[in-house]
C-alpha positions in Angstrom: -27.1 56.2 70.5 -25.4 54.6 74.0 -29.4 52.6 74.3 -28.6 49.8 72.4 -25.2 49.3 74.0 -24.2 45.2 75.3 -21.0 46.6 76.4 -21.1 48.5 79.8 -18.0 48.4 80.6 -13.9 49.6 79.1 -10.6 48.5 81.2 -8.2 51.3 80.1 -4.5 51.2 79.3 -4.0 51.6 82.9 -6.1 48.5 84.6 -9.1 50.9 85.3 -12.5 49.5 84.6 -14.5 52.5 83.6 -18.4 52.8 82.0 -18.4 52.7 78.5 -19.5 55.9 76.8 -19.8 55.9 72.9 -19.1 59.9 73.0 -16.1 59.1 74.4 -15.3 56.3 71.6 -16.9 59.0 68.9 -14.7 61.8 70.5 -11.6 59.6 70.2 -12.2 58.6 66.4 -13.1 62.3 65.2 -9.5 63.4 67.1 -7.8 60.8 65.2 -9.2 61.2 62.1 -8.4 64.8 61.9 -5.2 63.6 62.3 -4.7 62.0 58.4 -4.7 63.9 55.1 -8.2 65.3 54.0 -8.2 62.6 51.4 -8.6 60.1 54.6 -10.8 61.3 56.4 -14.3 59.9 56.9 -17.4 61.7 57.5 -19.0 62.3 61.0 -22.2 59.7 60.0 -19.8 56.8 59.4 -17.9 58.2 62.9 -21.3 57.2 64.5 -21.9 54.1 62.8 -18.1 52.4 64.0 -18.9 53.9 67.6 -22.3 52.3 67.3 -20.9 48.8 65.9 -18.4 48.7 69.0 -21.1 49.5 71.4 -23.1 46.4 69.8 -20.7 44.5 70.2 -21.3 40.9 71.7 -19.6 41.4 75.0 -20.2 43.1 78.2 -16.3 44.5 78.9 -13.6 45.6 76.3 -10.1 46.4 77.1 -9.0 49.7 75.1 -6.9 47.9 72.8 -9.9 45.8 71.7 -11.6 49.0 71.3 -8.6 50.6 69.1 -8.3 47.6 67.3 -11.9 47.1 66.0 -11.5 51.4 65.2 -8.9 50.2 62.9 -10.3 47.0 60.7 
């Protein structure tokens, strides 16, 4: 899961650089998505798979908002 991970690093809302943990990220998606109607909601494999696309992503440090904004596209 977190082995294949470029990114190593999140700056949260607050300034705080923090390690990156995909739990966290998959955590954070399964808390929102229980959030929208049952129609909504996706399934805990393609959870994984958007956790596992941000941690590929092309960049060593992500600011929270990058984070939340690739959750939503």
């Amino acid at each position: 899961m977190g082995d294949t991970s470029l990114v190593e690093k999140v700056v949260k809302r607050d300034g705080v650089v923090v390690k990156f943990d995909q739990c966290k990220i998959e955590a954070a998606i399964a808390k929102a998505n229980k959030t929208v109607s049952q129609e909504l909601q996706i399934d805990a494999s393609t959870i994984q798979s958007i956790a596992s696309s941000i941690a590929s992503t092309d960049q060593v440090q992500l600011a929270v908002e990058d984070i939340q904004d690739k959750v939503e596209s």
